[in-house]
Structure formats: C-alpha cells, structure tokens
Biopython code that builds the backbone (N, CA, C, O; Angstrom):
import numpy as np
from Bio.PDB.StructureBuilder import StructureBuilder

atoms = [
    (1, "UNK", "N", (20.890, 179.292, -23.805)),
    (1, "UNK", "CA", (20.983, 177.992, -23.203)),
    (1, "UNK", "C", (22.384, 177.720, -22.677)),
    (1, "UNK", "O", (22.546, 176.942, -21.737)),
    (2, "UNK", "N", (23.571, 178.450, -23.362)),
    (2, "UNK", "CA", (24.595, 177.715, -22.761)),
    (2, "UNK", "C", (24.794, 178.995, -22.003)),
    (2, "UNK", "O", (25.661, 178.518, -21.271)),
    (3, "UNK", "N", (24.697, 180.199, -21.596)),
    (3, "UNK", "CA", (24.729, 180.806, -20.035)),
    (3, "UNK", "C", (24.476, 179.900, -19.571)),
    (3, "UNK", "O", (25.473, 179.277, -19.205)),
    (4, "UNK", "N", (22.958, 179.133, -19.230)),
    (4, "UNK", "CA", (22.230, 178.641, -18.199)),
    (4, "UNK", "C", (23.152, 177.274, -17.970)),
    (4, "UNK", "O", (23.254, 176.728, -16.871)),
    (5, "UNK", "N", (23.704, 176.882, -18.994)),
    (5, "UNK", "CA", (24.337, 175.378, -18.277)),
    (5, "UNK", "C", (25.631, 175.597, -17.907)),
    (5, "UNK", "O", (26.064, 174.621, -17.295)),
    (6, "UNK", "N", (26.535, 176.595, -18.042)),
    (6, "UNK", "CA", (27.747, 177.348, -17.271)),
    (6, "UNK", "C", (27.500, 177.284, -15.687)),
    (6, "UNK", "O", (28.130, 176.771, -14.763)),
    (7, "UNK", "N", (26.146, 178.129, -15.779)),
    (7, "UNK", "CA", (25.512, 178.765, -14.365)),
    (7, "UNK", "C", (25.770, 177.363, -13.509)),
    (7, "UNK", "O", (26.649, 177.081, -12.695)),
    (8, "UNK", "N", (24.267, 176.345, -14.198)),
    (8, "UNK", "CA", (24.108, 175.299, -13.530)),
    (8, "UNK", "C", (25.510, 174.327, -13.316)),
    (8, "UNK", "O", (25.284, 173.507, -12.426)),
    (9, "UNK", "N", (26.399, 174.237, -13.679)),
    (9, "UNK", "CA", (27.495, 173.452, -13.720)),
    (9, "UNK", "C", (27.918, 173.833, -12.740)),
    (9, "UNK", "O", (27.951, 173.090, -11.759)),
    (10, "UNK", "N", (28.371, 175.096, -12.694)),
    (10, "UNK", "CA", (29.344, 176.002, -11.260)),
    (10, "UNK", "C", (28.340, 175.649, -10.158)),
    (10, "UNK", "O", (28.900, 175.383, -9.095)),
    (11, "UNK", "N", (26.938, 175.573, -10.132)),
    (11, "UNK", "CA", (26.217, 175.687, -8.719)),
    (11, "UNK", "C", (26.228, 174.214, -8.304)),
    (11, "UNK", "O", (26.253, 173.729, -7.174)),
    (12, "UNK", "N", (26.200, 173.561, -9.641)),
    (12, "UNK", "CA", (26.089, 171.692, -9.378)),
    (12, "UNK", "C", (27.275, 171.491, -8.729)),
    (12, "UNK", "O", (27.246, 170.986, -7.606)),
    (13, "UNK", "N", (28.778, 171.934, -9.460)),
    (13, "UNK", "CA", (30.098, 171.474, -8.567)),
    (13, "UNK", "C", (30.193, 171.938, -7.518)),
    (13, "UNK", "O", (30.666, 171.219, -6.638)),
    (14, "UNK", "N", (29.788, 173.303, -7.186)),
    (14, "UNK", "CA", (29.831, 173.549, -5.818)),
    (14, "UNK", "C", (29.232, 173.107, -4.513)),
    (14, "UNK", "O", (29.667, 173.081, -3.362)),
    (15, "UNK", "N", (27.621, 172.626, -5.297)),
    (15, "UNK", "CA", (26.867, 171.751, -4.098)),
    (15, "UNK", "C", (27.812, 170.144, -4.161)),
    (15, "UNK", "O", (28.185, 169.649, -3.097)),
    (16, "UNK", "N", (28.033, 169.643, -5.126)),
    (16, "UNK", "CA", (28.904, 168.421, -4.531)),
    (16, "UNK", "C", (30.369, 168.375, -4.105)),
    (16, "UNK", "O", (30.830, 167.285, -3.766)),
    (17, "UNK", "N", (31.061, 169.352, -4.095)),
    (17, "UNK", "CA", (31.936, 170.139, -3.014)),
    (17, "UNK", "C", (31.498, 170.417, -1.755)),
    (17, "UNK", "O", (32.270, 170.408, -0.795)),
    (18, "UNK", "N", (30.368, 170.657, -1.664)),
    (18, "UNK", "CA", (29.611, 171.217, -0.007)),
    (18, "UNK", "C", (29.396, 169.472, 0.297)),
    (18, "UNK", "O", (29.560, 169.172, 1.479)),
    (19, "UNK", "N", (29.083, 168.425, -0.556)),
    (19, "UNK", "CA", (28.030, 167.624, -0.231)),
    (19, "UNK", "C", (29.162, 166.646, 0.053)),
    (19, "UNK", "O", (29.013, 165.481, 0.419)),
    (20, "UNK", "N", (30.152, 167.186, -0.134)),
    (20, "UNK", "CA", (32.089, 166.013, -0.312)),
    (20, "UNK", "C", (32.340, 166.222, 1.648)),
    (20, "UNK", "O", (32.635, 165.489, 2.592)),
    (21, "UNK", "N", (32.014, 167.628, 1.435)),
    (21, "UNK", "CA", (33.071, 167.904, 2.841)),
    (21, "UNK", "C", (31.954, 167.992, 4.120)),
    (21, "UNK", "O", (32.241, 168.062, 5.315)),
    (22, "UNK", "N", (30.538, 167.968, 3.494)),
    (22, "UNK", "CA", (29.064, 167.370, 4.729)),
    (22, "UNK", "C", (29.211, 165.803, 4.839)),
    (22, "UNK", "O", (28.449, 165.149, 5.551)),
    (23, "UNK", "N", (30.152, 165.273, 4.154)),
    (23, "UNK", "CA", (30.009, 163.512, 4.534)),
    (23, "UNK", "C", (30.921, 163.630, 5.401)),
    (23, "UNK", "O", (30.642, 163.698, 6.598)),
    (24, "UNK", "N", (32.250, 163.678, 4.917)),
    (24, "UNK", "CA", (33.192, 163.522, 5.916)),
    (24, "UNK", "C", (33.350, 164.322, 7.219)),
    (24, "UNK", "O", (34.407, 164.527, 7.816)),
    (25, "UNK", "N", (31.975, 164.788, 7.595)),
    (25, "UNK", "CA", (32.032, 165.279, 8.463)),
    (25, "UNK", "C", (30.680, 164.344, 9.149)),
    (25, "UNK", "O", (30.254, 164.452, 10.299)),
    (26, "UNK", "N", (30.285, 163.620, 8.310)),
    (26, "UNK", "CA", (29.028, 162.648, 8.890)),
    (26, "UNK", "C", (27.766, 162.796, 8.549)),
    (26, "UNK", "O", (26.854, 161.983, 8.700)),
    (27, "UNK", "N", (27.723, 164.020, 8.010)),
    (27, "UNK", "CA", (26.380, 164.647, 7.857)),
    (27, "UNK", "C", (25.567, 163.880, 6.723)),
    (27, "UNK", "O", (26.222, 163.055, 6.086)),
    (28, "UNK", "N", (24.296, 164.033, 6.405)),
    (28, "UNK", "CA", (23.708, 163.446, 5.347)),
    (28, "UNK", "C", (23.666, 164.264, 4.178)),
    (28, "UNK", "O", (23.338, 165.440, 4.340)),
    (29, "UNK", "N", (23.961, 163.822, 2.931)),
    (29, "UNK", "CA", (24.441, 164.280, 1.533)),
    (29, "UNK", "C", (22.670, 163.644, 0.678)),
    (29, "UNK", "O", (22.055, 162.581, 0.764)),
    (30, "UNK", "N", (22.418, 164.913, -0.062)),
    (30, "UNK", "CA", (21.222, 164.681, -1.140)),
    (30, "UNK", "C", (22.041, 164.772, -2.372)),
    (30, "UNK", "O", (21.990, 163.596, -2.731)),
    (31, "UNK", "N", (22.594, 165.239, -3.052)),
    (31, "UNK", "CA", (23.664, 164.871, -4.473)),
    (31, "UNK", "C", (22.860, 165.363, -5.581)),
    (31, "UNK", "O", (22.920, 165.031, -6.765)),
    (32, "UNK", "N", (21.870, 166.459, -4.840)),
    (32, "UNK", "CA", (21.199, 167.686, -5.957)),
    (32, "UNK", "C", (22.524, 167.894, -7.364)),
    (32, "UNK", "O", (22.579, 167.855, -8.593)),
    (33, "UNK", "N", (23.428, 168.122, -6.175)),
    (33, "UNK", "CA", (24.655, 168.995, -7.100)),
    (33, "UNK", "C", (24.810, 167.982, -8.508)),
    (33, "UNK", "O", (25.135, 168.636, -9.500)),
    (34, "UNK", "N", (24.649, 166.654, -8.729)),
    (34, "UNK", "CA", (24.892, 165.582, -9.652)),
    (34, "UNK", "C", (23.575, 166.176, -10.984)),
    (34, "UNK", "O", (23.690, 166.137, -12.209)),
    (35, "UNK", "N", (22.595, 166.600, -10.286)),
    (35, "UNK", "CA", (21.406, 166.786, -10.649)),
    (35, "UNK", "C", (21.526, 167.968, -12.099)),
    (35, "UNK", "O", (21.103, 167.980, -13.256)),
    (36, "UNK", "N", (22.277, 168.789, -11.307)),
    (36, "UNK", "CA", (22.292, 170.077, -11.764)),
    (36, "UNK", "C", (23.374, 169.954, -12.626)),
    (36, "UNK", "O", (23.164, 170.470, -13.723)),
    (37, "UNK", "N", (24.832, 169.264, -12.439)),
    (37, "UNK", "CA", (25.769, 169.122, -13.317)),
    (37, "UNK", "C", (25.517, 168.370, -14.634)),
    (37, "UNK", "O", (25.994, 168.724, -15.713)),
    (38, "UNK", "N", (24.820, 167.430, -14.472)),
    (38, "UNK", "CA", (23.540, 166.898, -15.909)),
    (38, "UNK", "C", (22.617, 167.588, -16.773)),
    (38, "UNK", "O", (22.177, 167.453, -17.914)),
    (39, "UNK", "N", (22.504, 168.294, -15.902)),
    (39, "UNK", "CA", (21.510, 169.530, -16.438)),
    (39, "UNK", "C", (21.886, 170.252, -17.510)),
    (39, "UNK", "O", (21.403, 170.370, -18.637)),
    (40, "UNK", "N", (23.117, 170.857, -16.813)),
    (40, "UNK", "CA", (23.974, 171.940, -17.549)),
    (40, "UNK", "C", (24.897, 171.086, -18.646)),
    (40, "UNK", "O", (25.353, 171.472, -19.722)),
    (41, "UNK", "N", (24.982, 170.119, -18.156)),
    (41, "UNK", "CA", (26.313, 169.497, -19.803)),
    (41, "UNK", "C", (25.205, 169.291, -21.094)),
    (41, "UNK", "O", (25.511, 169.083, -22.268)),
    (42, "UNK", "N", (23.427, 169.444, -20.362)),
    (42, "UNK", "CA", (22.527, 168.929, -21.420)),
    (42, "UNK", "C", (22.629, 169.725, -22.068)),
    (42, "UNK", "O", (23.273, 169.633, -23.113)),
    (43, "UNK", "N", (21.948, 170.944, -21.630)),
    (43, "UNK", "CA", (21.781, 172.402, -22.040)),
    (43, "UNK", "C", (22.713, 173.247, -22.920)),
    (43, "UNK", "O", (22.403, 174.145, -23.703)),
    (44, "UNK", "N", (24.164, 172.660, -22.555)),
    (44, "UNK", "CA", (25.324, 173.294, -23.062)),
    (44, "UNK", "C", (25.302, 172.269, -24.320)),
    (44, "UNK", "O", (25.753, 172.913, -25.267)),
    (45, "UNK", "N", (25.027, 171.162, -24.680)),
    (45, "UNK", "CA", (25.186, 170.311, -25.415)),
    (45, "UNK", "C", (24.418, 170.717, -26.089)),
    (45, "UNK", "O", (24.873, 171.132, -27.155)),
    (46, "UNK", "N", (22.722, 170.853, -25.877)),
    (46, "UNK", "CA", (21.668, 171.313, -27.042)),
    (46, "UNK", "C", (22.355, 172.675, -27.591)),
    (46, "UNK", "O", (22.523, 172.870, -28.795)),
    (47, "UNK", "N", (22.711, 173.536, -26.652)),
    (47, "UNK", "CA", (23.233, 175.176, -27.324)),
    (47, "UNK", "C", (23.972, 174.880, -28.590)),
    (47, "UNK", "O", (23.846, 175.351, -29.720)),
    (48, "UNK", "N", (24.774, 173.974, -28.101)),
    (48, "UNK", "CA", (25.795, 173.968, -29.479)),
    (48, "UNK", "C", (25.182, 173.070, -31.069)),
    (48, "UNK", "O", (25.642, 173.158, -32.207)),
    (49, "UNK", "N", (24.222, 172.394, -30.654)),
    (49, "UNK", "CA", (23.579, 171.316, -31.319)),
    (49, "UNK", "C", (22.601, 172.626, -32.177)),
    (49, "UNK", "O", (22.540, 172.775, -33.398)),
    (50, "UNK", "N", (21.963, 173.393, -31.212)),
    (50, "UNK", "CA", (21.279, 174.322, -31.745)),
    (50, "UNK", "C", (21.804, 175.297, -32.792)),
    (50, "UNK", "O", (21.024, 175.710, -33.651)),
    (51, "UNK", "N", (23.551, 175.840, -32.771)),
    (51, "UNK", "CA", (24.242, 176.135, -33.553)),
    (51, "UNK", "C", (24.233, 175.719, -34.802)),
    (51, "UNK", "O", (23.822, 176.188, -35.864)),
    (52, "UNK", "N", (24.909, 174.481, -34.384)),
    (52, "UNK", "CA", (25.122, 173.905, -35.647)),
    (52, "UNK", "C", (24.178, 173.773, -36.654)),
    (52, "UNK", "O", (24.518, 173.854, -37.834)),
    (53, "UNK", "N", (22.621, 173.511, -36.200)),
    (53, "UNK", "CA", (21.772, 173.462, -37.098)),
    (53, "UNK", "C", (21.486, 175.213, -37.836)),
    (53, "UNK", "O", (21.060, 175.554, -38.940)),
    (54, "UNK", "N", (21.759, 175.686, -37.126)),
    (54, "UNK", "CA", (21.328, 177.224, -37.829)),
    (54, "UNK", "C", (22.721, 177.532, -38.884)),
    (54, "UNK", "O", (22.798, 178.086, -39.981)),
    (55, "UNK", "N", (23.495, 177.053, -38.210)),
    (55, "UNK", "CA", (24.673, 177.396, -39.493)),
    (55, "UNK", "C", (24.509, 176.346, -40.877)),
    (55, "UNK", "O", (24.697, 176.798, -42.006)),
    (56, "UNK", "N", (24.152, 174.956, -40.655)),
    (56, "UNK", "CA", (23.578, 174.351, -41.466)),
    (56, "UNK", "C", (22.732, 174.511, -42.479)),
    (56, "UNK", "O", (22.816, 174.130, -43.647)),
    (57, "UNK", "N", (21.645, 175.304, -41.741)),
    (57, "UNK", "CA", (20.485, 175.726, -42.677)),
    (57, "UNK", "C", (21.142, 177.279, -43.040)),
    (57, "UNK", "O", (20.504, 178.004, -43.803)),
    (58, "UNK", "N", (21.951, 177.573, -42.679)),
    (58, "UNK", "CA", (22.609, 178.916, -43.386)),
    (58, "UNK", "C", (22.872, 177.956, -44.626)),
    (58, "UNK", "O", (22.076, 177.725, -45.537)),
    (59, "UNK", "N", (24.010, 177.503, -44.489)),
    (59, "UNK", "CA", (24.813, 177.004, -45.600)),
    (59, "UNK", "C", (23.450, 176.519, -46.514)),
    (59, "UNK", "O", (23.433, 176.708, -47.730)),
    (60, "UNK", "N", (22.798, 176.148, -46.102)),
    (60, "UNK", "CA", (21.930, 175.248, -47.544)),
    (60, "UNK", "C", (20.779, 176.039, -47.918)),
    (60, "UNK", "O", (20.059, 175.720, -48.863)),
    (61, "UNK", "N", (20.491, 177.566, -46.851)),
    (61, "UNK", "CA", (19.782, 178.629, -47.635)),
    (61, "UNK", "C", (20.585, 179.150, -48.673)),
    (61, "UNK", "O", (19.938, 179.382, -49.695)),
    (62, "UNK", "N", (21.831, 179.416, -48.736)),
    (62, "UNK", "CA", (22.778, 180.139, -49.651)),
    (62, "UNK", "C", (23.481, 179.513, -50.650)),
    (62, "UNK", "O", (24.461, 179.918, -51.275)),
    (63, "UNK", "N", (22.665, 178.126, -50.760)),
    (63, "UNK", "CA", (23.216, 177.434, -52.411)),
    (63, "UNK", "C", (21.778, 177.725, -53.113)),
    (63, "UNK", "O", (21.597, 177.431, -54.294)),
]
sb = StructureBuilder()
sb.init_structure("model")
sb.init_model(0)
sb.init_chain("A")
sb.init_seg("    ")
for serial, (resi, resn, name, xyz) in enumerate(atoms, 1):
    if name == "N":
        sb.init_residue(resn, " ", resi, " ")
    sb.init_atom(name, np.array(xyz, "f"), 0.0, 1.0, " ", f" {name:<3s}", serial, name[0])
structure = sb.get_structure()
C-alpha cells in the first residue's frame, strides 16, 4: 500500500503542476491531480496504520 501511495502522490503532483501551468496559459484545468494526491496520503496513512497494528498484535502475542 505505501508503494502505491508514493506512486500516486508523484503522478497527483505532477498532474497539478501540468494543471498550474494549463491555466496560466488559459486552458481548462480538471484537478484529477488533487484526486490522486488524497488517494495516496490515504493509502500511505492506512500502510502505516496497518503496521502498527501487526506490531501490536506482535507485542501482545508474545506476553
């Protein structure tokens, strides 16, 4: 899970980098990239959440 929200983070900042420099040029902006940067802080957030519980239930298999 936290590959995948690395991944998604880098592709999210980069589409709202593309989607920064398609305005000021006039163009119309969809803000996918916002989409995807949510995504990935989720994903990276459960990974570690997911950690913690397995080290948890380590610790309280081994009392």
């Amino acid at each position: 899970m936290k590959t995948w929200g690395i991944i998604l983070i880098v592709l999210g900042s980069l589409n709202v980098l593309r989607d920064i420099l398609a305005a000021a040029n006039g163009e119309n902006i969809n803000g996918a990239g916002l989409a995807f940067i949510v995504l990935g802080a989720y994903l990276l957030h459960r990974g570690k959440q997911k950690e913690q519980e397995k080290s948890d239930h380590d610790k309280w298999s081994q009392s």
